[in-house]
N, C-alpha and C positions, 0 to 999 in steps of 0.2 A: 504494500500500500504506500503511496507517496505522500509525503507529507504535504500538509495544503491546506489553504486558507481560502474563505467564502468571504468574501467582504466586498462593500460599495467604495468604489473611488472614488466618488464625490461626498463621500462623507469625512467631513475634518475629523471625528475622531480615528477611524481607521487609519485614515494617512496617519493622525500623530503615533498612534500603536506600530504602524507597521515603523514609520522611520527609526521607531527605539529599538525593533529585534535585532538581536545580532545575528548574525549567518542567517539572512532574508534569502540568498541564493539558494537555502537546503528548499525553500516550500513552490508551490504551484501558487499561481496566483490565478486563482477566480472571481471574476469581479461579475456578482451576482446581476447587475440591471443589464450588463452587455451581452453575459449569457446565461439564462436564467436555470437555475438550478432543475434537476432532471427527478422524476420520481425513483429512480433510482439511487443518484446521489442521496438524496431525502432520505431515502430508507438503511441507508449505507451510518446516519448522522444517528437515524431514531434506534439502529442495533446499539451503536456506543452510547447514548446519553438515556434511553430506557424509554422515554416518553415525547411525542412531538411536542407538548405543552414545554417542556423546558428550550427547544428550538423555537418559542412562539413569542414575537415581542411584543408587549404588551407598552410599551412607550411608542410604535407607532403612531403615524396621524390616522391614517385609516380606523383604527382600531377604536380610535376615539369619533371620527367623523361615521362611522359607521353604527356606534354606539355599540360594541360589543362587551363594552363591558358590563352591559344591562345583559346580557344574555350565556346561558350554562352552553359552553363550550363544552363538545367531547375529543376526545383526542384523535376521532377521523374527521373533528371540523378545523384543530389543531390544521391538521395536514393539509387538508383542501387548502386554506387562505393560503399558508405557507405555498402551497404548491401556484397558486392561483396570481398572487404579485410578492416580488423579493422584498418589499420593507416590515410583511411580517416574520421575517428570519432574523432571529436576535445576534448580530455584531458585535466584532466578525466572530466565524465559528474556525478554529484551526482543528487539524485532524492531524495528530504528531503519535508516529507510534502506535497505531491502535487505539490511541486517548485522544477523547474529543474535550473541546473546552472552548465552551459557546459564554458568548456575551464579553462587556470591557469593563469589567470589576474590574478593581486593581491586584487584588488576590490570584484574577484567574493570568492577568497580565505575566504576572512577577511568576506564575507556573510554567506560561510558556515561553517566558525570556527562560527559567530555569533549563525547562525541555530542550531547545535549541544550541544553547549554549556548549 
């Protein structure tokens, strides 16, 4: 498996994450709005993190413009949006090792500056 990251390049956070890893040349770079993520990839993310709900951002605008947080999400509606437009995929998701490690905590940050490293 190759190591690699899901991320939008026109989001300043991404950029500022990616510009801090070191050995940025070990990963794949996917940049989810140019090529949008594949139901396989998808499934490939929900083996390692156990549940699409943790791949699901809830800090989207959609997610607020659509009002879902009025609404009991199951974890095949998780997927559908996910699968449907890339800003409900919580940023960025790296895939190092066999370990996934979704979203820009600074906890998960400092895991995969460790991982790379």
């Amino acid at each position: 498996m190759t190591n690699k990251i899901y991320y939008l390049a026109s989001c300043d956070t991404c950029r500022k994450i990616i510009k801090s890893l070191p050995n940025p040349d070990r990963l794949e770079f996917h940049d989810i709005r140019q090529d949008p993520i594949t139901a396989i990839e998808l499934e490939e993310m929900h083996s390692l993190s156990g549940t699409y709900e943790a791949l699901f951002s809830k800090k989207a605008q959609l997610y607020k413009s659509m009002d879902l947080k009025n609404k009991s999400l199951t974890e095949p509606d998780f997927k559908k949006y996910i699968l449907e437009h890339y800003t409900f995929l919580s940023r960025p998701v790296f895939i190092l090792d066999d370990k996934i490690y979704i979203g820009n905590s600074q906890k998960n940050i400092i895991e995969v500056i460790k991982a790379l490293s």
